[in-house]
C-alpha positions as CSV (number, residue, x, y, z in Angstrom):
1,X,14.3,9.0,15.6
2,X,16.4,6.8,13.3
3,X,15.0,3.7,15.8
4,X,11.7,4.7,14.8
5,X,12.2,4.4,11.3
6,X,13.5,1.2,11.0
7,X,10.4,0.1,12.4
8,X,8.6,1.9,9.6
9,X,10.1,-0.4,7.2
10,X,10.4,-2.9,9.2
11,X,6.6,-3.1,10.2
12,X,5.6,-2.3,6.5
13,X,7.1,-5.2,5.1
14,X,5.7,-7.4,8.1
15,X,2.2,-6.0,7.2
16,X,2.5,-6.5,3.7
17,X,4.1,-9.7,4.0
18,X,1.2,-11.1,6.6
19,X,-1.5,-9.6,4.2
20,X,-0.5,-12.3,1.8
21,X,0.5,-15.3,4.1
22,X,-2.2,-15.8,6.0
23,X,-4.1,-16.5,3.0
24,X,-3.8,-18.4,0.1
25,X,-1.0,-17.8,-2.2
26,X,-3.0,-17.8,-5.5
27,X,-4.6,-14.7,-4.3
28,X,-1.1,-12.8,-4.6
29,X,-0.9,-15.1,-7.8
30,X,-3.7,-13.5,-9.1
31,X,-1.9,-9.8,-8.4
32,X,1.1,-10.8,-9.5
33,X,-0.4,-12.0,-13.0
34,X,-2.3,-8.6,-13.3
35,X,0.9,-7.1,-13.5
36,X,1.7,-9.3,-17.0
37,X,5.7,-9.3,-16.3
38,X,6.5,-12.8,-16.1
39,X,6.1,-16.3,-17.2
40,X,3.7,-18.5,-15.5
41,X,6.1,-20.5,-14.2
42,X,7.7,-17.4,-12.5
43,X,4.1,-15.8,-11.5
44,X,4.0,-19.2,-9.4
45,X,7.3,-18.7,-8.0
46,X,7.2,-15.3,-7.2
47,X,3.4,-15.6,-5.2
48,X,5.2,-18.0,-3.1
49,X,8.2,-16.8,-2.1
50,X,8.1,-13.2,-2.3
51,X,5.9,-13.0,0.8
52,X,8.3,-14.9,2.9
53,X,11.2,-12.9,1.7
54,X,9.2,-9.6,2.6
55,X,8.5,-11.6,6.0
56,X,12.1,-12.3,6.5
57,X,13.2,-8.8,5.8
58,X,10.5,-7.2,7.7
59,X,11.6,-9.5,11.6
60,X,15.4,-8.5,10.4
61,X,14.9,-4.9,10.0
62,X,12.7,-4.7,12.8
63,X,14.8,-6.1,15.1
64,X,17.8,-4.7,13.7
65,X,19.2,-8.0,13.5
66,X,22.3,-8.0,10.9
67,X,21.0,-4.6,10.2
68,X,23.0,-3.8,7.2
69,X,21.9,-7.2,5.0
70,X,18.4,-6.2,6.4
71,X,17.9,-3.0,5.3
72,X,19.8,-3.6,1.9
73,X,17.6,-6.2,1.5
74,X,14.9,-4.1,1.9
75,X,15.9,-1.3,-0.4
76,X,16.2,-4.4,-3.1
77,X,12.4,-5.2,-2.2
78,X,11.5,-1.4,-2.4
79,X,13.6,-1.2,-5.8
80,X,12.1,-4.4,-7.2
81,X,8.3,-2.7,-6.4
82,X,9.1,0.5,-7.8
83,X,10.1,-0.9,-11.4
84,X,7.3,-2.9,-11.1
85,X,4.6,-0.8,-10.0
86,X,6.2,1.9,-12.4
87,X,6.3,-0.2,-15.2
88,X,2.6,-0.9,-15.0
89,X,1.5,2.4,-14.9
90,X,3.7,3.3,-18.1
91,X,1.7,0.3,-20.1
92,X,-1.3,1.8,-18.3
93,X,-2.6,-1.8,-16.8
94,X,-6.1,-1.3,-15.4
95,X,-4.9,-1.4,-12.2
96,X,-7.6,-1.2,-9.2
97,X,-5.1,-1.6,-6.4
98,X,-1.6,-2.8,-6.1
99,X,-2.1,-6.0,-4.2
100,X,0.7,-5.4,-2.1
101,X,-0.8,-6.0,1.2
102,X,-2.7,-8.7,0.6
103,X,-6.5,-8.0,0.8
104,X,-6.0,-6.2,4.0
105,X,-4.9,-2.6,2.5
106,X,-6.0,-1.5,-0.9
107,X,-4.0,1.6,-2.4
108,X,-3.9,2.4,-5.7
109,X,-0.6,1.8,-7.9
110,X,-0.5,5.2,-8.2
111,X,0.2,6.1,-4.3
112,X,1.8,2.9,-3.8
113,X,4.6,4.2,-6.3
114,X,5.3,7.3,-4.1
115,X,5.4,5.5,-0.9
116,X,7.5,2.8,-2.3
117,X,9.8,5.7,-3.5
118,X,9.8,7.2,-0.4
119,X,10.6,4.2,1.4
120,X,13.3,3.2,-0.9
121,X,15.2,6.6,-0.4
122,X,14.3,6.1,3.6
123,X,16.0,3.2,3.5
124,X,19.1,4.6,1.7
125,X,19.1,6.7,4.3
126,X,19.1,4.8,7.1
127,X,21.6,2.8,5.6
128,X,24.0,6.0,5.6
129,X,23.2,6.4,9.3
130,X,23.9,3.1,10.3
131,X,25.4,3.7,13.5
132,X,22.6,5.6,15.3
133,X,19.9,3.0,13.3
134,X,21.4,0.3,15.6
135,X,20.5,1.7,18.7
136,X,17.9,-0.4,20.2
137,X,18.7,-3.6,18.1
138,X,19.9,-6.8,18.4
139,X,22.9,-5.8,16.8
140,X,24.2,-3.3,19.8
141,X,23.0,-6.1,21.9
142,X,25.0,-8.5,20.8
143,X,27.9,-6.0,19.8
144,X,28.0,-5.2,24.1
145,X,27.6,-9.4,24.8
């Protein structure tokens, strides 16, 4: 069970993170300026990098490579989104979708919230339940090398 989670995060961050690479990055610049939290010069940062670090998180986690850093990592992603998404819905930002999977998924901020909840407190979990999340991963394997 715990193995199959950590794909679930694992696979949601390489979705998201795909959904925004393999297309330009002033698409997710576009999102990220609907969102009106940062300075330009941060928008610009942020739609460039953000999809590698979800990319980067998302192999880790899946492969349960350094497991620990991954999934932290990941409950610092699903933090970041929460206060994010959340924030927007407080100012009331009209909002059509989140952007967070690129233009392959649409979901609107208000179910994206949830689920980022959701994952965030997954993660904490698996993170408590380290040992049996390793099963299956590059970490046992290299733990038995």
């Amino acid at each position: 069970m715990w193995f199959l989670l950590r794909i679930l995060i694992g696979s949601i961050f390489l979705v998201s993170s795909m959904g925004k690479l393999l297309t330009p990055y002033q698409n997710f610049l576009y999102v990220i300026q609907a969102y009106q939290l940062l300075p330009s010069q941060g928008e610009i940062l942020t739609a460039q990098i953000f999809p590698w670090l979800e990319f980067i998180v998302g192999v880790f986690v899946l492969l349960g490579l350094w497991t620990p850093g991954a999934l932290k990592g990941a409950g610092a992603l699903f933090g970041i989104f929460v206060v994010v998404v959340g924030q927007a819905l407080i100012r009331k930002l009209p909002l059509e979708s989140c952007g967070c999977f690129g233009e392959w998924i649409h979901l609107k901020p208000q179910t994206v919230i949830i689920m980022d909840s959701l994952s965030l407190l997954l993660t904490y979990v698996l993170l408590r339940n380290l040992k049996s999340v390793q099963k299956f991963s590059l970490d046992s394997y290299f733990d038995k090398v």
